[in-house]
C-alpha positions as CSV (number, residue, x, y, z in Angstrom):
1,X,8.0,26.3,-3.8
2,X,8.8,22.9,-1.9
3,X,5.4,20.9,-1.2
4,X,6.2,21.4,2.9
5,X,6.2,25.4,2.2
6,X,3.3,25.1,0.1
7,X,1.9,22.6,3.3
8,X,2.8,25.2,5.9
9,X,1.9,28.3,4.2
10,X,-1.8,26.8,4.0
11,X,-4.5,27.7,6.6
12,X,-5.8,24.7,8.1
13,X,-9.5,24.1,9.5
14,X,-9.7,22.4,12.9
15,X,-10.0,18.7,12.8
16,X,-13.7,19.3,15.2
17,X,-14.9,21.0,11.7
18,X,-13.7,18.5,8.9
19,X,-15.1,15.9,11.6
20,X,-18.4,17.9,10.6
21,X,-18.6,18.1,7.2
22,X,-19.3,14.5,7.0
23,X,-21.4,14.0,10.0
24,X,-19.1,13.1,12.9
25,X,-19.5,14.6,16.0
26,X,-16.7,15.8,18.6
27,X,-17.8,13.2,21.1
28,X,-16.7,10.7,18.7
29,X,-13.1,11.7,18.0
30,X,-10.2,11.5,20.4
31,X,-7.9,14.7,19.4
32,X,-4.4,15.0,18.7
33,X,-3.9,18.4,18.7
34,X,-6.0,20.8,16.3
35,X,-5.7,19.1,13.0
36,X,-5.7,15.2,13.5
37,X,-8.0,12.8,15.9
38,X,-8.8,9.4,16.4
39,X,-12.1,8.1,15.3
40,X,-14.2,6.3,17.5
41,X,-15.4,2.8,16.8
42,X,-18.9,4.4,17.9
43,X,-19.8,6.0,14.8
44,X,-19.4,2.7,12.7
45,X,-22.1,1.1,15.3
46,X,-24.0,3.9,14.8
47,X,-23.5,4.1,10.7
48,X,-24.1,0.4,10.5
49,X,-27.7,0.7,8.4
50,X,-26.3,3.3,6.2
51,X,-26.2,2.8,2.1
52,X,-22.3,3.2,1.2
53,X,-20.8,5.3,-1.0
54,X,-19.4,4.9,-4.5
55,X,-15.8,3.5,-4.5
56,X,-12.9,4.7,-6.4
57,X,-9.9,3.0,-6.8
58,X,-6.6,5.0,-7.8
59,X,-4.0,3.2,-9.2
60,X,-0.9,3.8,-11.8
61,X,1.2,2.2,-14.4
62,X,4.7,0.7,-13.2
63,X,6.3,3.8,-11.4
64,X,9.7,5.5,-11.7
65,X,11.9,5.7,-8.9
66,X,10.3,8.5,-7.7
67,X,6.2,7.6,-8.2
68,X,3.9,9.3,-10.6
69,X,1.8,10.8,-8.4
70,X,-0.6,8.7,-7.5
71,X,-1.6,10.3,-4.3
72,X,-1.1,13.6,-5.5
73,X,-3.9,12.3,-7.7
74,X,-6.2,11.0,-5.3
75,X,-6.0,13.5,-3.3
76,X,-6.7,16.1,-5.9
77,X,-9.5,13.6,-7.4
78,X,-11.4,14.0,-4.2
79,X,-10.7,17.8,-3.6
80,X,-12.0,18.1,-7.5
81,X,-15.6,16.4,-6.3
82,X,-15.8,18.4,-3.4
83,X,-15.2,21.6,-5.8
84,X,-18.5,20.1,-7.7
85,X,-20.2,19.8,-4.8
86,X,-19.8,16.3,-4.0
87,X,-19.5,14.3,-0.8
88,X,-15.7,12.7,-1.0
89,X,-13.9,11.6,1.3
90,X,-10.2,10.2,1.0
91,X,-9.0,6.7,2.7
92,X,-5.2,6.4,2.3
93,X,-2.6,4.7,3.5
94,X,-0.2,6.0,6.3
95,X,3.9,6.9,5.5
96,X,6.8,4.8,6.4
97,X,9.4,6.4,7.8
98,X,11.3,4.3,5.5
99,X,10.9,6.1,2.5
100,X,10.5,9.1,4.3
101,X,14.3,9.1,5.0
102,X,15.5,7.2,1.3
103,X,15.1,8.0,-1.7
104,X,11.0,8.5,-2.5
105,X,10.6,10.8,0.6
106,X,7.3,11.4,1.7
107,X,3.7,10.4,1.3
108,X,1.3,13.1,1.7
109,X,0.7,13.9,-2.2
110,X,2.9,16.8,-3.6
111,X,2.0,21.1,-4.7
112,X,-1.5,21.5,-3.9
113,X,-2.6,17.9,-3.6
114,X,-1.6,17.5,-0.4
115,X,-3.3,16.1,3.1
116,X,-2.2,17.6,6.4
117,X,-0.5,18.3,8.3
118,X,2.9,16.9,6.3
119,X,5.3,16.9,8.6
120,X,3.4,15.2,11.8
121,X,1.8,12.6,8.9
122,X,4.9,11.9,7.4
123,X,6.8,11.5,10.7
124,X,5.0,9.7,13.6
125,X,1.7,10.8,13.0
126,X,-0.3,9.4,15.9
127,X,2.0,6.4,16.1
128,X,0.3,3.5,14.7
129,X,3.3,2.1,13.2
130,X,5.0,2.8,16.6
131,X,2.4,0.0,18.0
132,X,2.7,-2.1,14.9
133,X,6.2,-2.4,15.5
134,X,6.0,-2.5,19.7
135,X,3.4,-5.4,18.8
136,X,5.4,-7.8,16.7
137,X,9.3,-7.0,19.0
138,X,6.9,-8.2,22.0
139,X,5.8,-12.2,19.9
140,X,9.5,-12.0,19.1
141,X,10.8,-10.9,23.1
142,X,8.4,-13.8,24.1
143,X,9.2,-16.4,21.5
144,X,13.3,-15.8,23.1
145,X,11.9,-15.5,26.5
146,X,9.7,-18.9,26.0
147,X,13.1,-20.7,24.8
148,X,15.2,-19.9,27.6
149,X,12.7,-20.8,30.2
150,X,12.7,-24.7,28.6
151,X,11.0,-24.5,25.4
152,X,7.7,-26.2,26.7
153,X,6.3,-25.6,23.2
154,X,9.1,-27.7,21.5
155,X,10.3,-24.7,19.4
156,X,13.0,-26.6,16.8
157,X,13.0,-23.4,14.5
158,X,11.6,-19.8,14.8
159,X,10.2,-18.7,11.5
160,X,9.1,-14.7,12.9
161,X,11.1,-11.7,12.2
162,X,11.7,-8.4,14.0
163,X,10.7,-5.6,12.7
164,X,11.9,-1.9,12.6
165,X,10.4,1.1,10.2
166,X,13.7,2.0,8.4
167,X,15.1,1.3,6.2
168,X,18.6,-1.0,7.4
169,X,20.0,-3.7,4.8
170,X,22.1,-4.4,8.0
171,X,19.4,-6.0,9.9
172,X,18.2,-8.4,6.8
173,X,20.7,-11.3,8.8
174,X,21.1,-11.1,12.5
175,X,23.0,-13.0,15.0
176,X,21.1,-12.9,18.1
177,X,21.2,-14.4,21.6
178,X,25.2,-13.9,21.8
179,X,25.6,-12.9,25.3
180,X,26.8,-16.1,26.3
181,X,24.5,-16.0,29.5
182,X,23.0,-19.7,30.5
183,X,20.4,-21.1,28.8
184,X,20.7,-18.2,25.8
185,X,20.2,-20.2,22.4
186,X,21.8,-18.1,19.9
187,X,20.3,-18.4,16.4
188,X,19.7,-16.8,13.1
189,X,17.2,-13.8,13.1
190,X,16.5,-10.8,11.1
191,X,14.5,-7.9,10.6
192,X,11.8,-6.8,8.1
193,X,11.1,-3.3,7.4
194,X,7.8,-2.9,9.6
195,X,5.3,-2.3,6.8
196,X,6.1,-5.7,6.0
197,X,5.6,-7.2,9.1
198,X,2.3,-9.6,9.4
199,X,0.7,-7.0,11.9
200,X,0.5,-4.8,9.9
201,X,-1.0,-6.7,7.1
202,X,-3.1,-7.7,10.0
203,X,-4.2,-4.5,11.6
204,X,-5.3,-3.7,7.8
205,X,-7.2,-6.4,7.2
206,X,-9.0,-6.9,10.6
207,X,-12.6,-5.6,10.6
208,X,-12.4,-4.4,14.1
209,X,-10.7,-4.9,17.7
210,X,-11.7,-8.8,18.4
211,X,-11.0,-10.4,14.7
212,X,-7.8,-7.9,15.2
213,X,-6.4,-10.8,18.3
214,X,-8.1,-13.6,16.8
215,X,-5.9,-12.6,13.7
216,X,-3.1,-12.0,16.0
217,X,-3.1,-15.5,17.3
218,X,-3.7,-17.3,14.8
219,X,0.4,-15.8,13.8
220,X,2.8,-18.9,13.2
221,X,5.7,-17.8,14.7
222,X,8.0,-21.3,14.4
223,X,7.3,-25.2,14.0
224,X,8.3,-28.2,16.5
225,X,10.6,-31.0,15.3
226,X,7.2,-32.7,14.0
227,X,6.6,-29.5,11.7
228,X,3.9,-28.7,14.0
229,X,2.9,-24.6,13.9
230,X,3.4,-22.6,17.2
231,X,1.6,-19.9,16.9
232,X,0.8,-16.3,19.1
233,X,-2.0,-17.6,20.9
234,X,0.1,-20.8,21.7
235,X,2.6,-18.2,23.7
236,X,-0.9,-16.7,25.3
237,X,0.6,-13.3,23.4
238,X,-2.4,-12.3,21.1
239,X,-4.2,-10.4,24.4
240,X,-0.5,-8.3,24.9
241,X,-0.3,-7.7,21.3
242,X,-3.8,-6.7,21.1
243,X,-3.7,-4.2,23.5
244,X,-0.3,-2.2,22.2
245,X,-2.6,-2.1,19.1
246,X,-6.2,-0.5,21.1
247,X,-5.9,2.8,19.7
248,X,-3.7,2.1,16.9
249,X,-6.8,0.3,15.6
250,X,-8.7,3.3,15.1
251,X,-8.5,5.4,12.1
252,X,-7.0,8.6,11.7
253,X,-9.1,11.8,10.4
254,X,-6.7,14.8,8.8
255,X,-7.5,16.9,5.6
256,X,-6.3,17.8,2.7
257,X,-5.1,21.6,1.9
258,X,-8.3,22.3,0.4
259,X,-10.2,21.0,3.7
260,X,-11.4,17.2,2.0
261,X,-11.9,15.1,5.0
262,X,-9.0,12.7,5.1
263,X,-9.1,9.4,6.6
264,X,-5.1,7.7,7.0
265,X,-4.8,4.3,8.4
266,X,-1.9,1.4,7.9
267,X,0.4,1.7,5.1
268,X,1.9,-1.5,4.0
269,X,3.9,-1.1,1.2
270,X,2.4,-3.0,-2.4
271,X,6.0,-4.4,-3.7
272,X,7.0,-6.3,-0.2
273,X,2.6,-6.2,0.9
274,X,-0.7,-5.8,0.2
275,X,0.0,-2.3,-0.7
276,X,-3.8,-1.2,1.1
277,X,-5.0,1.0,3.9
278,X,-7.1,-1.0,6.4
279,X,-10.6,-2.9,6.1
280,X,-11.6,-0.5,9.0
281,X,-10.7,2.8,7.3
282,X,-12.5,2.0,4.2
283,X,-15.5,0.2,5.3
284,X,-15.9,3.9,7.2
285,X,-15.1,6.0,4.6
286,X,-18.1,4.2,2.5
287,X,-20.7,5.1,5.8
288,X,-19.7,8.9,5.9
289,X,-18.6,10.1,2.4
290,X,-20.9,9.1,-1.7
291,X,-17.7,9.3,-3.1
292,X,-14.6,7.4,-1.2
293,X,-11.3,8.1,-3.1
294,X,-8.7,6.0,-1.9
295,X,-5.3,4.1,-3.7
296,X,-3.2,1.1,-4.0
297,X,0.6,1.3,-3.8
298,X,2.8,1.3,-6.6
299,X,1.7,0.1,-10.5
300,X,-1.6,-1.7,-10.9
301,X,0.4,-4.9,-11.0
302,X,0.7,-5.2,-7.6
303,X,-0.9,-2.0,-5.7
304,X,-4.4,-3.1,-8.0
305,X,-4.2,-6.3,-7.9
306,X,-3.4,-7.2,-4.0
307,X,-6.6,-4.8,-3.7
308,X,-8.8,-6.9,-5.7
309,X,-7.6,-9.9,-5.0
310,X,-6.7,-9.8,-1.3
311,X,-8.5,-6.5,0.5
312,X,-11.5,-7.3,-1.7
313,X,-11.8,-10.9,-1.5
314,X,-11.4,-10.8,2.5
315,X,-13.5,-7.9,3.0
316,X,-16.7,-8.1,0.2
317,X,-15.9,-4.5,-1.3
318,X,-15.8,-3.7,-4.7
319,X,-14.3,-0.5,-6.6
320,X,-17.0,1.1,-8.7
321,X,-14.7,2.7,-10.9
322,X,-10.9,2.9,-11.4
323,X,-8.1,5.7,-12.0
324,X,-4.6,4.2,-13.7
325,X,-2.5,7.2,-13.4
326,X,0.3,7.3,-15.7
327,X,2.6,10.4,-16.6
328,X,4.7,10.9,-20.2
329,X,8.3,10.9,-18.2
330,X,7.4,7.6,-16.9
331,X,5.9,6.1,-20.3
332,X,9.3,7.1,-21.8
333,X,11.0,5.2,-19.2
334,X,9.7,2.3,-20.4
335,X,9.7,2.9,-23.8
336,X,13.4,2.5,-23.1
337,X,14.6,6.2,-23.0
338,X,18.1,7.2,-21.0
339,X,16.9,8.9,-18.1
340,X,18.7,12.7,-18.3
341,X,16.8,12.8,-21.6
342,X,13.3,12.1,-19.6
343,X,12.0,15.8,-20.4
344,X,12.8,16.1,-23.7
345,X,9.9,15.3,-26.6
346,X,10.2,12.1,-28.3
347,X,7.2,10.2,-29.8
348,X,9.2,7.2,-30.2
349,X,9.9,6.3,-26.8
350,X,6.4,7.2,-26.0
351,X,5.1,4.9,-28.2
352,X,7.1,2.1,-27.1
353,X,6.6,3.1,-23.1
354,X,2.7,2.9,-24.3
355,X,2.7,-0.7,-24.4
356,X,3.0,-0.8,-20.0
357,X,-0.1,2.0,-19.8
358,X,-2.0,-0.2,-22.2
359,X,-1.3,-3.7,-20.7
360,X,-2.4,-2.2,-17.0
361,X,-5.7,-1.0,-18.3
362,X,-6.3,-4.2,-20.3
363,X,-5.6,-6.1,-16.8
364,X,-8.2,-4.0,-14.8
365,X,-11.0,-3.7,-17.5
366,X,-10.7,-7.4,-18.8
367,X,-9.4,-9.2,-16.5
368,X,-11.0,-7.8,-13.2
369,X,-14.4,-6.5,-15.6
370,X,-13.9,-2.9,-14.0
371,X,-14.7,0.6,-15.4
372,X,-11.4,2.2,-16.0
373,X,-10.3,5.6,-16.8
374,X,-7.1,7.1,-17.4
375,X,-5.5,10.3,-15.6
376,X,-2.0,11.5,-16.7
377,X,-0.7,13.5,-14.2
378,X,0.8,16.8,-15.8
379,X,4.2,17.8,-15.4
380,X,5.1,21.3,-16.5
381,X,8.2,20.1,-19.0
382,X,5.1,17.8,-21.0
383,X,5.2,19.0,-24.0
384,X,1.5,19.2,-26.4
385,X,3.2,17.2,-29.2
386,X,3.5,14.1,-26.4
387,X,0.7,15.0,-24.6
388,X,-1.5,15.0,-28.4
389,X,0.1,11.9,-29.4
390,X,-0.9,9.7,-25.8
391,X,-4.9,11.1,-26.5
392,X,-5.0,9.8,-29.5
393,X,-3.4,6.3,-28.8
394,X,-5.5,6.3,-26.2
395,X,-8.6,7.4,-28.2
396,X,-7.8,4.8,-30.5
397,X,-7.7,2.1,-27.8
398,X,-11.6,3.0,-26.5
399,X,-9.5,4.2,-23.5
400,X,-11.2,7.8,-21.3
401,X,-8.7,9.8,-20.8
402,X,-8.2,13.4,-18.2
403,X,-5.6,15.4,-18.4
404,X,-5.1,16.3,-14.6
405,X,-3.4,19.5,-13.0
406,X,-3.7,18.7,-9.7
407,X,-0.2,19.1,-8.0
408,X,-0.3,22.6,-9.5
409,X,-4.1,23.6,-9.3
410,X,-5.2,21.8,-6.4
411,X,-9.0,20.3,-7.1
412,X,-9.6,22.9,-9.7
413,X,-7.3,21.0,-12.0
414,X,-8.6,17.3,-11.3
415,X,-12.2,18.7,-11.9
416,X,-12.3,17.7,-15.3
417,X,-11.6,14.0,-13.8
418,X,-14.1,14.4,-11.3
419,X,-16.8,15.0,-13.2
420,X,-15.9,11.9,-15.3
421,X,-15.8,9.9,-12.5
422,X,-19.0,10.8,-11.6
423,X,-20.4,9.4,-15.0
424,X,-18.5,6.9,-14.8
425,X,-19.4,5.2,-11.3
426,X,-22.9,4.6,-12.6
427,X,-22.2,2.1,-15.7
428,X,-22.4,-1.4,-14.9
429,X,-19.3,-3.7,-14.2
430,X,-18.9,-6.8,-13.8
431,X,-16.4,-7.7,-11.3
432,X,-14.3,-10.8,-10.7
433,X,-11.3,-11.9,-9.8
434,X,-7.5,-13.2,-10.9
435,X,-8.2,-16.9,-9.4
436,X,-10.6,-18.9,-7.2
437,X,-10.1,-20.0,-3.5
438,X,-10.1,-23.5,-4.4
439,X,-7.3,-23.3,-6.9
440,X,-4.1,-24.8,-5.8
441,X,-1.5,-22.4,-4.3
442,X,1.1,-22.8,-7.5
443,X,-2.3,-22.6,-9.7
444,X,-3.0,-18.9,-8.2
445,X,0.4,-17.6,-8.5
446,X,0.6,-18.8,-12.1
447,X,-2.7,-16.9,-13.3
448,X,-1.3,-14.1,-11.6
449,X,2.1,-14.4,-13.5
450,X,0.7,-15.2,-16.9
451,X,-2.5,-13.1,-16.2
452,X,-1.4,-10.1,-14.9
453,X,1.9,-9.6,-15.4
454,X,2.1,-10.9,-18.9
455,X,5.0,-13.7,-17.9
456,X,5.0,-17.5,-20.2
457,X,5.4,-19.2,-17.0
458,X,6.4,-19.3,-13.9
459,X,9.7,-21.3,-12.1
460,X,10.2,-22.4,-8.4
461,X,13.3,-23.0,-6.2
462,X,13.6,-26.5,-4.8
463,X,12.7,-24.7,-1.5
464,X,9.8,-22.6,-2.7
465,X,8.3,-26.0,-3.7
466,X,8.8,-27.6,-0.6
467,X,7.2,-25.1,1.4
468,X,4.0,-25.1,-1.3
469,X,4.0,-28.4,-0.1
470,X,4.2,-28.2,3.6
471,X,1.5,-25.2,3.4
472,X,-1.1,-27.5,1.6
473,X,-0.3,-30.3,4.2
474,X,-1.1,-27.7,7.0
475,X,-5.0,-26.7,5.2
476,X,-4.1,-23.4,4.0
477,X,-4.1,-23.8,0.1
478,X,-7.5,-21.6,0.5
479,X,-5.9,-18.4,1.3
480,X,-5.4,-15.7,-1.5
481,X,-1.5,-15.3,-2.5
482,X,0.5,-12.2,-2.2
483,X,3.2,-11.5,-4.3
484,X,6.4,-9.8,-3.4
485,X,7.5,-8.4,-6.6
486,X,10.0,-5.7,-7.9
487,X,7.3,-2.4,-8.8
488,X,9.4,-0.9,-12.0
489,X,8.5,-3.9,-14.0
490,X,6.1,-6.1,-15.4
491,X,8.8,-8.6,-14.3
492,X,10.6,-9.7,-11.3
493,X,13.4,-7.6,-12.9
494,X,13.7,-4.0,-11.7
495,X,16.1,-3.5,-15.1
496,X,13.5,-5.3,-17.5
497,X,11.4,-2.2,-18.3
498,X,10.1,-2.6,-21.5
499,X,9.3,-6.3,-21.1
500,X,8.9,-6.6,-25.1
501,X,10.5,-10.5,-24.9
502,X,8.6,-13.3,-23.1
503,X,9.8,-13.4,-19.6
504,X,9.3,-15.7,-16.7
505,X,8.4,-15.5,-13.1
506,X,11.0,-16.6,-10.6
507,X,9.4,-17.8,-7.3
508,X,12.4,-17.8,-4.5
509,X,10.2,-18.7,-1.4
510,X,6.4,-18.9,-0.2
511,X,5.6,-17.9,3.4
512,X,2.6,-18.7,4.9
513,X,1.1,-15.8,7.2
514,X,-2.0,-17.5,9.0
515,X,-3.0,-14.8,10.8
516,X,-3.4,-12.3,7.5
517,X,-4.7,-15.3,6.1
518,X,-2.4,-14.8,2.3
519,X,0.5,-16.5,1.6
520,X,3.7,-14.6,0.5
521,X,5.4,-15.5,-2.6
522,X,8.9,-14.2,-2.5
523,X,10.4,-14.0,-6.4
524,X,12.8,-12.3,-8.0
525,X,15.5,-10.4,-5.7
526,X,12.7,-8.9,-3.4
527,X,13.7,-8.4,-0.1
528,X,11.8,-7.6,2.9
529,X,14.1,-4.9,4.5
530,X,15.1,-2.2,2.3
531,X,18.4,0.3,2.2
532,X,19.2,3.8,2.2
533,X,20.4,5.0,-1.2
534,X,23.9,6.4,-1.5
535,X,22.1,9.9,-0.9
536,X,19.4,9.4,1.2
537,X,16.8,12.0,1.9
538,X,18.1,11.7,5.7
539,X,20.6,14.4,4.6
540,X,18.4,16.6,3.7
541,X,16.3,16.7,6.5
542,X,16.9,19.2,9.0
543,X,15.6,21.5,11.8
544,X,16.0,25.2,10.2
545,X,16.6,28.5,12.5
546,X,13.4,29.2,13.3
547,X,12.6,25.5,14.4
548,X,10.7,24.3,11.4
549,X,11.1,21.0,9.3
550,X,13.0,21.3,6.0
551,X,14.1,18.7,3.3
552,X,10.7,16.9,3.5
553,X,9.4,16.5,-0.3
């Protein structure tokens, strides 16, 4: 059965009842239909005293094409501590329809891990990203509209992006501004997918509606002839933006399939992003749930470490305990092994693919001082040979392993991790980060390079250096860095899966985004616009007979 039949074929609770369970009242949500609803900023004011809950972070070894499950897992790790009785509550990020429509399709877990419902979650949801994207085509509408009007501001190049959420290599280089009308400056543009764009890095990272436009304005959108920044607030757009974004800004409640209180809010991706659901979402999460479950995008490499190092950094949390979820099929993929063969037994490629599980855990328990255990997501082709021989290299290693059986159990197969996790949240960690604030901005993306992703070193375009450069002139060396990297590898190269020669880190170009307050660092051949595949999930998707959604997976 497809993961939308098993979705629809599951009685949901009304969103006024899984507001209960965790002590929100119907006065404080602001419905969208029967099972979603916005959540009122009122019940953080009035949570404000409360002890938080335990945080879990959910994370993965480099993914496959298709992920490893790492929702599915999160979602069944929090329906497994409500089947032992605990308080969870999820805090994940929202799907792009990006994805959605190429090749990894949707976001909402998979079997009976799932949060609901699929199809509106997965689609528009309650159209934040709609905002997000309204928000940043209005800076650029005003930024065109500003330079026909006389350029007051002294605009000598435009540095901000459009932004659409599809995926469209078309738009990566535009021409715009070709209409010939007077005073029409035609110039070089482009578009970013929208989970890319700075608001939404911004909308996650703002701890409520007034840093949200202070954020906003502090956006550079282009420099003068001086190299002096223009930003939002210099265009007097932060208010406009601000207020496309007043109910974006509030976090969505859903469920999962087994009724665990879901809350969904921004959903920038991890290999382009920051790869987190918002500040806001979280933070609330901790006030209403002891156990908050919630995940990073892609491997811990970047999903993980953008988390700690960004999302943590900016907002003082800490994850009390952290899931690496890895699966054999993917271990074998980068132990090297073709992938038609993927589902066949073979302790050979295993044991060479082990080397990326064992490299993420080292990262996160000695590198970031966290307690780590490991989940392998089950698949039903695993065979006990391969699933025998990762228990012991694991066993050997120190390493906790669970065996989970989510996706086809629902929370009765993550229980075993569950009750783990409870064990584990009470050892002592000692948390810390990749690099300091006062490094220098080349000495930050180095210890991530060498640190975290294993490389000898790191090398920069001529232009890359330059804008280092210009960035510490302008006082912004301070900010975290955020690293747009591919996710199958260790490496800036998608094809380098194994990694078992010394590579290096190719650094293409640095943007500064003021108003996140990180700096990308563009390396490899990351782009910030993806494409469709050659079959994309588009044609798949379709409107059936009886007027239901099909082809969603």
């Amino acid at each position: 059965m497809e993961d939308i039949e098993i979705a629809r074929n599951t009685k949901l609770e009304k969103v006024t009842k899984i507001a209960q369970k965790i002590g929100i009242e119907e006065d404080e949500l602001e419905q969208y239909g029967k099972y979603k609803a916005k959540i009122s900023p009122k019940v953080t004011k009035r949570l404000k005293n409360k002890k938080d809950g335990k945080l879990i972070l959910v994370t993965a070894i480099n993914p496959t094409p298709l992920g490893e499950g790492k929702t599915t897992m999160a979602i069944g790790l929090a329906d497994g501590l409500r089947k032992i009785e605990k308080n969870a509550v999820l805090a994940l990020r929202e799907p792009s329809l990006g994805p959605v429509f190429g090749i990894k399709g949707g976001a909402t877990g998979g079997g009976h891990s799932q949060i609901a419902p699929m199809e509106d979650i997965n689609l528009h949801f309650t159209g934040d990203i709609h905002a997000i994207t309204s928000a940043n085509n209005l800076l650029s509408a005003m930024i065109d509209n500003h330079i026909y009007f006389g350029n007051e501001l002294g605009f000598d190049r435009v540095v901000w992006k459009r932004c659409i959420d599809l995926n469209d290599r078309q738009l990566r280089k535009v021409n715009t501004g070709l209409s010939e009308e007077k005073n029409i400056v035609p110039r070089m543009d482009g578009f970013d997918i929208s989970v890319a764009s700075e608001v939404m890095a911004i909308f996650c990272l703002a701890t409520d509606i007034h840093d949200l436009k202070r954020r906003l304005g502090n956006i550079i959108v282009g420099y003068t002839k001086e190299n002096k920044p223009i930003t939002a607030r210099d265009l007097k757009a932060d208010g406009a933006m601000t207020v496309l974004l007043k109910d974006a800004i509030n976090p969505n409640l859903v469920q999962s399939l087994e009724g665990t209180p879901a809350i969904v809010h921004g959903g920038p991706f991890a290999n382009i992003a920051h790869g987190c659901n918002s500040v806001i979402a979280t933070k609330l999460a901790l006030k209403l749930g002891d156990y908050v479950v919630t995940e990073a995008g892609f491997g811990a490499d970047l999903g993980a470490e953008k988390f700690l190092d960004i999302k943590c950094r900016q907002a003082n949390l800490q994850p009390d305990a952290v899931v690496c979820v890895a699966t054999i099929k993917a271990l074998k993929y980068h132990g090297g092994m073709p992938k038609d063969e993927i589902k066949n037994e073979s302790i050979e490629y295993l044991a060479r693919g082990f080397h990326n599980l064992e490299k993420h855990v080292d990262n996160l328990k000695n590198q970031y001082g966290l307690n780590v255990i490991v989940a392998i997501n089950k698949y039903t082709h695993d065979t006990q040979k391969d699933i025998e021989f990762l228990q012991e290299k694991l066993q050997a290693k120190g390493i906790e392993l669970s065996l989970v059986e989510s996706w086809e159990k629902g929370g009765e197969g993550a229980k075993d991790l569950a009750k783990k996790i409870v064990t584990l949240v009470e050892k002592p960690y000692h948390f810390k980060m990749a690099y300091e604030d006062k490094q220098t901005i080349t000495q930050k993306i180095e210890s991530v390079a060498t640190k975290i992703y294993g490389a000898t070193n790191v090398e920069y375009t001529k232009e890359a250096l330059e804008k280092i450069e210009e960035i510490e002139k302008l006082g912004y060396s301070k900010f975290p860095i955020c690293i747009a990297k591919t996710q199958y590898s260790l490496s800036d190269d998608p094809k380098n899966l194994e990694c078992k020669d010394p590579f290096k880190i190719h650094v293409q170009d640095v943007i500064l985004k003021a108003g996140a307050e990180f700096i990308v660092v563009l390396t490899g051949k990351i782009v910030t616009m993806p494409g469709l595949s050659k079959i994309p999930a588009a044609e798949h998707i379709d409107i059936d007979e009886n007027e239901n959604i099909v082809g969603i997976f």
